[in-house]
Short mmCIF file of the C-alpha atoms (twelve columns), coordinates in Angstrom:
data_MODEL
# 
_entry.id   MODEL 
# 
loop_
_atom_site.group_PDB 
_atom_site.id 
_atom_site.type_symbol 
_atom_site.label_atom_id 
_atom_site.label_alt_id 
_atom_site.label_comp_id 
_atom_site.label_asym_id 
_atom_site.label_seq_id 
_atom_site.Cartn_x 
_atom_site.Cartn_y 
_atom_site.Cartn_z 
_atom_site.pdbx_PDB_model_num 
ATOM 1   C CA . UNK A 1   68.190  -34.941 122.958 1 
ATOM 2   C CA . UNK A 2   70.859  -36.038 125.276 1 
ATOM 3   C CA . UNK A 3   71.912  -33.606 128.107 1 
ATOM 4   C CA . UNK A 4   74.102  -33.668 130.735 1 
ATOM 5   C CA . UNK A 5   73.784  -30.069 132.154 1 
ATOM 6   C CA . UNK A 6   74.848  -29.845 135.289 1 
ATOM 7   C CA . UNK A 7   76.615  -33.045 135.239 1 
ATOM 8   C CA . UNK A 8   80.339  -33.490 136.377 1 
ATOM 9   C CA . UNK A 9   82.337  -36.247 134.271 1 
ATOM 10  C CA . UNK A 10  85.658  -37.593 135.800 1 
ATOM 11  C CA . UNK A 11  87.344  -38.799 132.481 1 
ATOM 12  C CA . UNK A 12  90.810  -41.267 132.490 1 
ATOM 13  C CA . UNK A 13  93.352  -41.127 129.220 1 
ATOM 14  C CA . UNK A 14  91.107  -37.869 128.080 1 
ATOM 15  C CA . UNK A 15  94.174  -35.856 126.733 1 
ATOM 16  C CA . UNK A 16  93.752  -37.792 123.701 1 
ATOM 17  C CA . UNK A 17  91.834  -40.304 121.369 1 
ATOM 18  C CA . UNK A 18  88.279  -41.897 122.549 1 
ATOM 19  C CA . UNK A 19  88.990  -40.277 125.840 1 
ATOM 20  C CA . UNK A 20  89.397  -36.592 124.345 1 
ATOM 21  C CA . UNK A 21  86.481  -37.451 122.175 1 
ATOM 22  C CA . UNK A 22  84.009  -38.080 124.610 1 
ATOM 23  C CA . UNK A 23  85.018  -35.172 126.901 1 
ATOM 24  C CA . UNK A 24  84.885  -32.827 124.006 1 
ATOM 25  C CA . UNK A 25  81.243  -33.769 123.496 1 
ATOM 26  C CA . UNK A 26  80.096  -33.977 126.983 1 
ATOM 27  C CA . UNK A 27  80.969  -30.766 127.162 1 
ATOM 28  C CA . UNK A 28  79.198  -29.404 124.153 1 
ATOM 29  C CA . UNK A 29  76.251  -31.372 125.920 1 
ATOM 30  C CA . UNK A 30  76.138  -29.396 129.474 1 
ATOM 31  C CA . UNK A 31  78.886  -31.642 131.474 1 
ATOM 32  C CA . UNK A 32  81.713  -29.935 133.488 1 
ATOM 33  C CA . UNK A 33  85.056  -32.259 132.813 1 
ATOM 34  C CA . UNK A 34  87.849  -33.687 134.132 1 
ATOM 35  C CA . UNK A 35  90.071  -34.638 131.748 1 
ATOM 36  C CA . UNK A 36  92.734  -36.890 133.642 1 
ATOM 37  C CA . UNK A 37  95.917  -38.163 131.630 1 
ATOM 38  C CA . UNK A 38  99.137  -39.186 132.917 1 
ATOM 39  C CA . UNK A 39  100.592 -36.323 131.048 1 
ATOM 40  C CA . UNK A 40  99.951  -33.580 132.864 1 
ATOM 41  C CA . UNK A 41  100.653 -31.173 130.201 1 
ATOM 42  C CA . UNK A 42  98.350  -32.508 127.888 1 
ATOM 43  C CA . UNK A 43  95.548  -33.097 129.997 1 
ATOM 44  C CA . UNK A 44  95.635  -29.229 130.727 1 
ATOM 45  C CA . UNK A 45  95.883  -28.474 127.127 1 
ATOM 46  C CA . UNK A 46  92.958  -30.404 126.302 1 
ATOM 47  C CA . UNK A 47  91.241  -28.861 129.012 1 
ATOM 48  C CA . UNK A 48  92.185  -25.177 127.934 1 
ATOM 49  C CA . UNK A 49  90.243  -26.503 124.227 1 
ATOM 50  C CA . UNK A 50  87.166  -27.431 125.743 1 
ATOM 51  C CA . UNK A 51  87.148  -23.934 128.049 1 
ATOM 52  C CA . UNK A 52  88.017  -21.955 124.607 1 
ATOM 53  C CA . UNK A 53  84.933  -22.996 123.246 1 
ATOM 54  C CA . UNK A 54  82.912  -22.079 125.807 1 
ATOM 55  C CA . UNK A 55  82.919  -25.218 128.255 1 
ATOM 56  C CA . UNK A 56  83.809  -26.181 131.498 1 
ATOM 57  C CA . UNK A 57  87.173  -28.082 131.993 1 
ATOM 58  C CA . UNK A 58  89.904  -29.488 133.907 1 
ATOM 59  C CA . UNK A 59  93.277  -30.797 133.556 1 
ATOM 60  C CA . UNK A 60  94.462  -33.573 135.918 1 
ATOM 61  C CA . UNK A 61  97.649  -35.651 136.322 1 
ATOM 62  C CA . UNK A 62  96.483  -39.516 137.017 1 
ATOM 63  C CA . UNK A 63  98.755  -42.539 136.823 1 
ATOM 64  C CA . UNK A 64  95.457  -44.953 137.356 1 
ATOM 65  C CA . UNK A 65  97.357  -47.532 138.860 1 
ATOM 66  C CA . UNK A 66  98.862  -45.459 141.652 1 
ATOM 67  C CA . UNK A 67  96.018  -45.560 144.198 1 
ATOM 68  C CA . UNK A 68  96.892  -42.357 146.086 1 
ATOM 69  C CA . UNK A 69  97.256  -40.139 142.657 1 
ATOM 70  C CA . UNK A 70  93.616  -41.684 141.664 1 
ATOM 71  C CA . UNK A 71  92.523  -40.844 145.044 1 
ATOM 72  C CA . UNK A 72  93.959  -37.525 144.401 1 
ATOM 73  C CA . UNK A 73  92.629  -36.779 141.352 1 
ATOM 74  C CA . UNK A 74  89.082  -37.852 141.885 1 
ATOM 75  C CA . UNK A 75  89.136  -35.370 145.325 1 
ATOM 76  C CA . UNK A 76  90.489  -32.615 143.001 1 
ATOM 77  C CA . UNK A 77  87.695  -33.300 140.553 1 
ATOM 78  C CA . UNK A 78  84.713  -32.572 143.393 1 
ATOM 79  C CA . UNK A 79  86.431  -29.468 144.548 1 
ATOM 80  C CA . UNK A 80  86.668  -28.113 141.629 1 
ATOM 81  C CA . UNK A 81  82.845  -28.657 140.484 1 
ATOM 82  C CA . UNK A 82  81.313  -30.033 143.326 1 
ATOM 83  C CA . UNK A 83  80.134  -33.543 142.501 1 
ATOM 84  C CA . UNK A 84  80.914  -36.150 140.529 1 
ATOM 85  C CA . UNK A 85  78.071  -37.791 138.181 1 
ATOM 86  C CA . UNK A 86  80.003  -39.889 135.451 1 
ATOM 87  C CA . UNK A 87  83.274  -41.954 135.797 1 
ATOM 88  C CA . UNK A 88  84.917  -42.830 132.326 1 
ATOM 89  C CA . UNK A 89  87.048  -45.489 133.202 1 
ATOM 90  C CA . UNK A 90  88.992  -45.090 129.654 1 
ATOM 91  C CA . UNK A 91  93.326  -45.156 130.122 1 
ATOM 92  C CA . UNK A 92  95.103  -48.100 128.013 1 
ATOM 93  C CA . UNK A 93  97.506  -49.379 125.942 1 
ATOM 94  C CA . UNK A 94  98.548  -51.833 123.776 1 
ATOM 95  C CA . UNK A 95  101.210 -54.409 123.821 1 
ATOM 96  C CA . UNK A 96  101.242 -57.439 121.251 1 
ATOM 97  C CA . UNK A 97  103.326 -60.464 121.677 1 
ATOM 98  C CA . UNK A 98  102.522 -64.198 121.006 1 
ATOM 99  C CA . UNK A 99  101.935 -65.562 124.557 1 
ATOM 100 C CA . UNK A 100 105.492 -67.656 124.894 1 
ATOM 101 C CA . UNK A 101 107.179 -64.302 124.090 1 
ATOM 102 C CA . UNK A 102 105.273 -61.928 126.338 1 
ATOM 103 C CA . UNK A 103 107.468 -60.568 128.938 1 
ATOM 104 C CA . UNK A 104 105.501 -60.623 132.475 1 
ATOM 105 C CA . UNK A 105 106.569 -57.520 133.310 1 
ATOM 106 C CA . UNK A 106 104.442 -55.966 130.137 1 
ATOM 107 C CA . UNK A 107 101.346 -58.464 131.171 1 
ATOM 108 C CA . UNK A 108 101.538 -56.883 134.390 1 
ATOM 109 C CA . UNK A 109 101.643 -53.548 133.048 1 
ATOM 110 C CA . UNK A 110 98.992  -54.237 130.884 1 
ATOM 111 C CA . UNK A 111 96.737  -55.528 133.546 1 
ATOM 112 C CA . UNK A 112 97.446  -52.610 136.102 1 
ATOM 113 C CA . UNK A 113 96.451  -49.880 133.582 1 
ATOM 114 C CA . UNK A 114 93.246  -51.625 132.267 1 
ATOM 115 C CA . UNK A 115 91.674  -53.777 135.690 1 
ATOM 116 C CA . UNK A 116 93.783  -51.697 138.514 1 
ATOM 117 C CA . UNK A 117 92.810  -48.174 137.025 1 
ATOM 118 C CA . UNK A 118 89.209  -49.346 136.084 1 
ATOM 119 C CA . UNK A 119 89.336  -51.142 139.936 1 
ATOM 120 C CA . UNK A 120 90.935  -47.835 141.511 1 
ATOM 121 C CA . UNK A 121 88.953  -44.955 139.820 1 
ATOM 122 C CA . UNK A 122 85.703  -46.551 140.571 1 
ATOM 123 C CA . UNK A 123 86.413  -46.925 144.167 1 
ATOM 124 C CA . UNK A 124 87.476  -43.545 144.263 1 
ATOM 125 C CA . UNK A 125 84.359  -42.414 142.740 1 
ATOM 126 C CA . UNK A 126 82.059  -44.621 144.360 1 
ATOM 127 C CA . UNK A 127 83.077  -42.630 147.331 1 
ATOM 128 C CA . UNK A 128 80.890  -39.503 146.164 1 
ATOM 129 C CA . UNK A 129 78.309  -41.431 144.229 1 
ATOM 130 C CA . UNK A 130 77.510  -43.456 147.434 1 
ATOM 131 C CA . UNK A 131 77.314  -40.694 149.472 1 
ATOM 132 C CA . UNK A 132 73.365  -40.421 150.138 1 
ATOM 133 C CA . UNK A 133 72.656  -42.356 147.936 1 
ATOM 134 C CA . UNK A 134 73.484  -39.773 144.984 1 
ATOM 135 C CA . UNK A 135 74.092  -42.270 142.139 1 
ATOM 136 C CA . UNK A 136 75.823  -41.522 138.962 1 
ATOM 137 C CA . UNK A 137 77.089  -43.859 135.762 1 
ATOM 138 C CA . UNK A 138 80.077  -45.720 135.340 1 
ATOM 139 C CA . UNK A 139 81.702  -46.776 132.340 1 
ATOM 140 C CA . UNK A 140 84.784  -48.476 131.421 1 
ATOM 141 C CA . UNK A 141 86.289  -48.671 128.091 1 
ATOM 142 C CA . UNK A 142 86.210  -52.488 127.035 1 
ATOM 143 C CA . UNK A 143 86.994  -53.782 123.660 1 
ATOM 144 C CA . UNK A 144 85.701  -56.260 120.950 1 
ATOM 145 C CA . UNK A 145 88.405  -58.055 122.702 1 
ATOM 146 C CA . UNK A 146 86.083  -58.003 125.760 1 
ATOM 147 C CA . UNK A 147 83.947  -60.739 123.860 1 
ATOM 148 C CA . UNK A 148 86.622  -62.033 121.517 1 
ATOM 149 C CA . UNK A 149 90.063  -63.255 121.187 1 
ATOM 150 C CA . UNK A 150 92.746  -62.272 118.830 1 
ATOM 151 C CA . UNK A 151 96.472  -63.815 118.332 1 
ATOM 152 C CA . UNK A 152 99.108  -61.130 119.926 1 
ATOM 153 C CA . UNK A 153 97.064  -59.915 122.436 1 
ATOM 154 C CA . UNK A 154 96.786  -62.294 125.666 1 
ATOM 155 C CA . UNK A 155 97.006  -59.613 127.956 1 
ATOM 156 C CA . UNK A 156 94.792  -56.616 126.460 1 
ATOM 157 C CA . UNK A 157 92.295  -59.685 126.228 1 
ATOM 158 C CA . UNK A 158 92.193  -60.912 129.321 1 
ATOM 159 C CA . UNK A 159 91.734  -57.232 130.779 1 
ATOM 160 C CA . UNK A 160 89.016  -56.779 128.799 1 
ATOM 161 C CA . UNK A 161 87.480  -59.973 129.161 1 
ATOM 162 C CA . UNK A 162 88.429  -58.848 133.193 1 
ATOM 163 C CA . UNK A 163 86.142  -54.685 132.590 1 
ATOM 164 C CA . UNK A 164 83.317  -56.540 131.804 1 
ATOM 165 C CA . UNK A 165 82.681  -59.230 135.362 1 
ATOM 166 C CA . UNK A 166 84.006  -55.493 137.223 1 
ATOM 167 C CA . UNK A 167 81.378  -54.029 135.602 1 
ATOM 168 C CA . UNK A 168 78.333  -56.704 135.789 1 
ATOM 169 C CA . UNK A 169 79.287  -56.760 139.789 1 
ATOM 170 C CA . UNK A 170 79.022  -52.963 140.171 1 
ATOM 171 C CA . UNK A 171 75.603  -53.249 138.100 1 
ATOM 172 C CA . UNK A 172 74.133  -55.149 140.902 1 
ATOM 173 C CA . UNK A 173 76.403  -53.693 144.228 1 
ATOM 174 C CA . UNK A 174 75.664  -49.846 143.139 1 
ATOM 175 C CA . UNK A 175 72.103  -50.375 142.576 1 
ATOM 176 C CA . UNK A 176 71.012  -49.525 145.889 1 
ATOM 177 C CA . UNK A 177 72.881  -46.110 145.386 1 
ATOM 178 C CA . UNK A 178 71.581  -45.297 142.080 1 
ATOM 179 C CA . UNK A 179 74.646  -46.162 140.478 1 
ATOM 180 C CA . UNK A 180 74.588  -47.278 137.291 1 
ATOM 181 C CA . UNK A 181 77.846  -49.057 134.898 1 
ATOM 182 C CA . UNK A 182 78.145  -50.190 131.477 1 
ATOM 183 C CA . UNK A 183 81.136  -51.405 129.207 1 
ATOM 184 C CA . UNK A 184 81.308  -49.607 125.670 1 
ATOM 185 C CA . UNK A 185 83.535  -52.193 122.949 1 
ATOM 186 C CA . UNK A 186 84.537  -50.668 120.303 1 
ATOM 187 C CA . UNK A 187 86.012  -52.419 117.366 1 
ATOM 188 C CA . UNK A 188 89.153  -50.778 115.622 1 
ATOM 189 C CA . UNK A 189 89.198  -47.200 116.365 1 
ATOM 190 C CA . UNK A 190 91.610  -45.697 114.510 1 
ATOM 191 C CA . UNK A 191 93.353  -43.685 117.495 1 
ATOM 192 C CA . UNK A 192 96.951  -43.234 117.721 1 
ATOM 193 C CA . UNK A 193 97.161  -46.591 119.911 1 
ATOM 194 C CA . UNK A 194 95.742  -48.426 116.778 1 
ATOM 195 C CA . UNK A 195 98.018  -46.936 114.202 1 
ATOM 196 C CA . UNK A 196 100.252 -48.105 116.403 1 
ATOM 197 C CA . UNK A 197 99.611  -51.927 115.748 1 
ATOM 198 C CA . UNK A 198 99.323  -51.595 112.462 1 
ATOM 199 C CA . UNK A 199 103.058 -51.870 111.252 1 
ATOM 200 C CA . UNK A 200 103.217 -53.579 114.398 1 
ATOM 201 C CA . UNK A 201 101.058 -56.457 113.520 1 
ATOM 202 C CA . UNK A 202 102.627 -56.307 110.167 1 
ATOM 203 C CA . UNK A 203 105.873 -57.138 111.558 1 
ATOM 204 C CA . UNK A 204 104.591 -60.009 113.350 1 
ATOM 205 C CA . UNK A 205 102.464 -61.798 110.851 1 
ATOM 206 C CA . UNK A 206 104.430 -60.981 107.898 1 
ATOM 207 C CA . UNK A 207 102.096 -59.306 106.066 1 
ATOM 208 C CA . UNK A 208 102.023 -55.295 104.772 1 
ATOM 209 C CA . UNK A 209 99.977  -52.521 106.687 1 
ATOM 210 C CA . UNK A 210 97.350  -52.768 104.423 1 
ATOM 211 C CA . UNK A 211 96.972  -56.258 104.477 1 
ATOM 212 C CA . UNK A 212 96.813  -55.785 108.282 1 
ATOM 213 C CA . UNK A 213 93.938  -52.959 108.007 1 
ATOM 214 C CA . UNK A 214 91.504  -55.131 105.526 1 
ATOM 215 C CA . UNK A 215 92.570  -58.826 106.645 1 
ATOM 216 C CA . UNK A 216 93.096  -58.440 110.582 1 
ATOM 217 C CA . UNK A 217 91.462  -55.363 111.555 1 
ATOM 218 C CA . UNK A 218 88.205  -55.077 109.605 1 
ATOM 219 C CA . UNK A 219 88.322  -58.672 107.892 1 
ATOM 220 C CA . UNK A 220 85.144  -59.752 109.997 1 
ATOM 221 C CA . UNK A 221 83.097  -56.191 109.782 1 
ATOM 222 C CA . UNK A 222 79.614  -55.722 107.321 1 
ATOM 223 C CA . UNK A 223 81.204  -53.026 105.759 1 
ATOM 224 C CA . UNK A 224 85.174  -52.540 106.053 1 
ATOM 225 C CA . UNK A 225 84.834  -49.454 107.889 1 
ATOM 226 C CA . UNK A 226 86.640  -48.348 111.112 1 
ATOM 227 C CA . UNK A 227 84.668  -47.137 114.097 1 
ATOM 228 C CA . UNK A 228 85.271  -43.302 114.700 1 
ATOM 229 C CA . UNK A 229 86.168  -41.745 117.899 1 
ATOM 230 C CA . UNK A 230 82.426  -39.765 117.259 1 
ATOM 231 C CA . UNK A 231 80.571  -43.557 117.230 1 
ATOM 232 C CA . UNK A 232 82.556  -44.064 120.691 1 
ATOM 233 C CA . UNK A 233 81.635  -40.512 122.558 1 
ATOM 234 C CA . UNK A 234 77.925  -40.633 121.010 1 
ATOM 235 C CA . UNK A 235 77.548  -44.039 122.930 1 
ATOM 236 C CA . UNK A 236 79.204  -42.289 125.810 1 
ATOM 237 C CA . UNK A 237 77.070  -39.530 125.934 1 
ATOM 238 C CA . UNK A 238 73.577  -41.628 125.212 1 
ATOM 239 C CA . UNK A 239 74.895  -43.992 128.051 1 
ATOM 240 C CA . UNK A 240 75.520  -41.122 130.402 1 
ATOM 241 C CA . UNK A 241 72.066  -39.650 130.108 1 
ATOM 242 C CA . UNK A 242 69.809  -42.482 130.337 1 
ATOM 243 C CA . UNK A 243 67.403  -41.936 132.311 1 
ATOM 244 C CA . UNK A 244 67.304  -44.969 134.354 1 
ATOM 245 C CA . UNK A 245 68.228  -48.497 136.129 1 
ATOM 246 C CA . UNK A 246 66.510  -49.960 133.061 1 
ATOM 247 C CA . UNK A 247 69.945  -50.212 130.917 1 
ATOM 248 C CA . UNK A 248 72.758  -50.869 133.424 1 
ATOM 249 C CA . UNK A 249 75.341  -53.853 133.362 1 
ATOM 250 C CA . UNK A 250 75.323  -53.772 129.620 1 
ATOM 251 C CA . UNK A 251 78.021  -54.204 127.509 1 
ATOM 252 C CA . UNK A 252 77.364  -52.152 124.016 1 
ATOM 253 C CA . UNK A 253 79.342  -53.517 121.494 1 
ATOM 254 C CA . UNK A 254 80.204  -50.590 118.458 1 
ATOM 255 C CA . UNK A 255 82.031  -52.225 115.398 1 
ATOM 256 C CA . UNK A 256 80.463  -52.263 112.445 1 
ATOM 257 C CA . UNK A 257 79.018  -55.759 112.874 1 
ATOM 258 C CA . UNK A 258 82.378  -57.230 114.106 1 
ATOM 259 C CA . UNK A 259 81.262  -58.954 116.806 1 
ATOM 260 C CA . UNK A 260 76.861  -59.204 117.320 1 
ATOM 261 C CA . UNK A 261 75.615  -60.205 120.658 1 
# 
């Protein structure tokens, strides 16, 4: 079975979702966590969760596209547990616009979050994962959208599209440090930042919710199932504890036959 005992896991956008997911199960599975969330409050109450039950937790304020409060929160991470093993580069959001509507502002946004926080926290980490050599595993949340396109979403596309060359580079830079990276792409999770899109998308393309759910969303599945939040972490957690350089620069893609490489 999987273990990460003794590990220390430096998680971004944990308070909630895929994020609170995989830091709830990393810690079932030996890892002391960091879960790091803009919202200070609810990164410490996800925290206080995971220490009810018996783990080892964290709450940290991290805006990842401020530079000194990654910084920050990454140092506050290895003095709390000592080390850091596993960066989950994981913070996002959605916005949805055709492409002649989308305000730059928002595609700016959009790109700081996803390519400046996965850009930022990794340099922060790679700081104590360099450090003689020690190695650990990063991985950044990607996206179906990593591989594929949709209509409304030029900007979360082209950041995913962006995690996967950031990741491919570290592959082969980090490997003389034992550092590892991957990219995990879901298909539709249904987190709040999907239920989100749905009467969203609705709106847009003139259609109902459910229409969206069956005819957008999981149209192009085997099965017409979502991905869970559990599919997500258990990837996480298998990725995490791999043994070895043998899997590293990979991009896993977890959909329900959405999108096969």
């Amino acid at each position: 079975m999987a273990s990460l005992d003794g590990k220390v896991a430096l998680i971004t956008g944990a308070a909630s979702g895929l994020g609170k997911a995989i830091a709830e199960l990393y810690a079932k599975n030996g890892a002391a966590v960091a879960i790091a969330d803009i919202n200070q409050q609810a990164a410490d109450a996800a925290a206080a969760e995971i220490k009810a039950a018996g783990g080892k937790a964290i709450g940290i304020a991290m805006d990842v596209t401020n530079e000194d409060a990654v910084n920050a929160g990454t140092d506050k991470t290895v003095e709390a547990f000592g080390s850091l093993d596993v960066l989950i580069s994981n913070a996002g959001v959605q916005i949805i616009n055709p492409i002649d509507q989308f305000a730059f502002a928002d595609w700016k946004k959009m790109l700081a979050i996803h390519l400046d926080g996965g850009f930022l926290t990794t340099k922060a980490a790679l700081k104590y994962m360099y450090k003689d050599n020690r190695g650990g595993t990063v991985i950044y949340m990607g996206s179906v959208h990593s591989h594929e396109a949709s209509k409304l979403k030029s900007a979360y596309v082209t950041a995913k599209h962006g995690l996967l060359g950031l990741a491919r580079t570290l592959a082969k830079e980090g490997a003389a440090h034992n550092v590892r990276s991957h990219v995990i792409c879901p298909g539709f999770v249904r987190t709040p930042l999907v239920e989100k899109q749905i009467p969203e998308q609705a709106k847009e393309l003139g259609i109902t919710e459910d229409e969206v759910i069956k005819n957008v969303m999981l149209k192009d599945t085997v099965d017409g199932v979502f991905t869970t939040v559990e599919d997500i972490a258990q990837t996480a957690l298998f990725l995490a504890a791999f043994p070895s350089a043998a899997l590293t620069g990979q991009s896993l893609v977890v959909s329900h036959g959405w999108y096969m490489q």
